[in-house]
N, C-alpha and C positions, 0 to 999 in steps of 0.2 A: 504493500500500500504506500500512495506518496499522499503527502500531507501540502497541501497548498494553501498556503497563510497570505492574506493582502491584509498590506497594515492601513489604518484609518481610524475617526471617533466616531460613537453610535448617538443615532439620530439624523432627523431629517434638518436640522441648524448645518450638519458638516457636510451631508450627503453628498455637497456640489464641489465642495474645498478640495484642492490643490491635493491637501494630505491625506485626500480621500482615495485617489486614483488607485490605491490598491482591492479597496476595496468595490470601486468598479468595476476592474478587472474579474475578479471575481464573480459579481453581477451577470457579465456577457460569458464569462466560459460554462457559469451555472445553465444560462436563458437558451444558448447556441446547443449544448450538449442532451439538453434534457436529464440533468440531475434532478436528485429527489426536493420537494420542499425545504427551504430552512427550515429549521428546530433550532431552541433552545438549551444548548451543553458544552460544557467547558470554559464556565465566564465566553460563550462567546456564540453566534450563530452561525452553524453547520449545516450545510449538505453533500450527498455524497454523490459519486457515478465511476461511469468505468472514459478513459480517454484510452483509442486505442484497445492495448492489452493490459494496462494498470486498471486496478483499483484508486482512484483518487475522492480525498476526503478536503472538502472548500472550509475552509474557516476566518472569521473574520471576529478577531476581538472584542468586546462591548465594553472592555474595561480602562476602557482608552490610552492612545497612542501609548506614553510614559509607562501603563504597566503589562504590555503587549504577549510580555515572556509567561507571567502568568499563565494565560490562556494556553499559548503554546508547549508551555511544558504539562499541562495537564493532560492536552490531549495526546501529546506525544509517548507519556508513558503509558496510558491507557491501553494505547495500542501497539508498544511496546516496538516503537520507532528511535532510528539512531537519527544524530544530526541531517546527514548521508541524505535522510525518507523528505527533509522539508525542503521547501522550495517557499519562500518570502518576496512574495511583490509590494514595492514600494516606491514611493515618491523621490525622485532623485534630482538636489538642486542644481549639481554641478553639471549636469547635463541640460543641452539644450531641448526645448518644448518638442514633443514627439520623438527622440532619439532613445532606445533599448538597448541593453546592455543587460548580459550573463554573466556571473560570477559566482564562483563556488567559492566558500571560507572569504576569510580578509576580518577588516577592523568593523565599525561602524561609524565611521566619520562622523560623530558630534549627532546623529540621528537619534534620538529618543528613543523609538522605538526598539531599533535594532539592537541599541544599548540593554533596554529590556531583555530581551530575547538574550542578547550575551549571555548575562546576568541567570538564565536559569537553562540554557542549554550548549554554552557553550557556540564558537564561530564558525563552525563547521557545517553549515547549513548552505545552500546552496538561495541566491537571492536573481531576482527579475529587477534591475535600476528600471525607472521609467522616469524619465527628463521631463520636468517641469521649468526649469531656468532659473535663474538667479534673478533675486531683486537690484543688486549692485553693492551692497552694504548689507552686513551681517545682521545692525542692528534695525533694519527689516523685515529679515527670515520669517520672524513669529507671527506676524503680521500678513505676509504675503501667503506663506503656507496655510494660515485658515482664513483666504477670501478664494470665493467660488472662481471656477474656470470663466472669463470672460468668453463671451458668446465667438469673438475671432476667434477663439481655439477650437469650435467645436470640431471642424471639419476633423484638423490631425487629433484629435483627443477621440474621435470615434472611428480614423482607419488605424488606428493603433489597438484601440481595445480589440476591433475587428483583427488583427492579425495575431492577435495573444492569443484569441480565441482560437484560429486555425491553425494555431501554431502550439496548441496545449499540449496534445497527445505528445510530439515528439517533447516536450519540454518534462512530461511524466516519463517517458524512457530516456532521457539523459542525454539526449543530442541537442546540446546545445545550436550547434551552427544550420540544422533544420528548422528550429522553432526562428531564429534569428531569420530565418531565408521567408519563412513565412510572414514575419513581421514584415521585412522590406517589402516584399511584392504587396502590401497593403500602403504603407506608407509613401513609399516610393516605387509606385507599378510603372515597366518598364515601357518602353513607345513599342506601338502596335507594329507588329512586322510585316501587317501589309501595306502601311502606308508605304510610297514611290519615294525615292530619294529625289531632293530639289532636282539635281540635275538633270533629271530623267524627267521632272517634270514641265523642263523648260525646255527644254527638244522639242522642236516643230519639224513636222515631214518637209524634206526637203520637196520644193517646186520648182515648176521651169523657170519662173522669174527669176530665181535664186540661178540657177546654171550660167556659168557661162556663155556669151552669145557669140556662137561663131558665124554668123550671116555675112557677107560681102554687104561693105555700102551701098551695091545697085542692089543688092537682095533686099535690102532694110529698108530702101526709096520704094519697089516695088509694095512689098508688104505695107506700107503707112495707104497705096492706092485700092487696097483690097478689101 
């Protein structure tokens, strides 16, 4: 079984917020998949389904962002998972708006959350960065990260979650650079390979005007009387 955590705070006040995007995530791989209902267990609300050939169990904290590990270690022993089984999607500032990134283990850069989760399982977890941007100053962050996505972002904020989505399965069997491939062709789909290349399409059939004229001057007087 893999354990798919998107970090966020409960309620409909965060629902829309920046530091929500994990728990979006979540939202569209639930809605796209046909997992079972949320329920109520583990300080937090779960559901379950199959991606692929895993078993994967969604979960999304209630006990907000700061004490995220809670949740996670509860359900993790439960069901008697190592670091290895999680996969953590989250809000990433140092990354620009729409860009995706895979990483297994590492620190938690100054993130609350992730700090949490340290804190009761250890770094060895495997994490989805999902770029939100920087405000420019630090002493913004708290600020920036709980006001909602402005309405310009929906576009890439909805082919992003769309390709987490198509991109789940290989992310529960551990291929990272398929789920990443899946992201791109949503975010950045490639140009159509039937359109013509400019030059081909600036080619005109060659005609007689265009030929050179090899007529005799009394050929060309006769021809102007005919």
């Amino acid at each position: 079984m893999k354990l798919f955590v998107g970090l966020g705070n409960p309620g409909s006040k965060y629902a829309r917020n920046r530091h929500n995007i994990g728990f979006m995530a979540l939202d569209e791989i639930a809605s796209a998949h046909g997992f079972s209902p949320w329920k109520s267990k583990f300080q937090a609300e779960i559901c379950d389904g199959t991606l692929g050939d895993s078993k994967v169990l969604l979960l999304k904290p209630q006990t907000f962002m700061n004490n995220s590990g809670q949740s996670v270690g509860e359900a993790m022993r439960f069901y008697k998972l190592t670091p290895a089984d999680v996969v953590v999607l989250h809000d990433e500032l140092d990354l620009a708006p729409g860009k995706c990134r895979v990483k297994q283990g590492g620190g938690h850069a100054g993130h609350n959350g992730l700090r949490s989760i340290h804190a009761h399982i250890g770094a060895d977890y495997g994490r989805v960065r999902l770029g939100i941007g920087h405000p420019g100053h630090k002493d913004a962050v708290s600020g920036y990260v709980l006001r909602d996505f402005p309405k310009a972002d929906e576009t890439w904020l909805d082919d992003l979650m769309r390709g987490i989505s198509d991109g789940a399965a290989a992310l529960a069997a551990g291929d990272g650079g398929k789920f990443m491939n899946a992201v791109s062709l949503r975010v950045a789909p490639p140009r159509s390979s039937t359109s013509k290349p400019k030059e081909q399409k600036a080619q005109k059939p060659e005609n007689a005007a265009s030929k050179e004229d090899t007529r005799s001057p009394m050929e060309k007087l006769m021809d102007k009387f005919r």
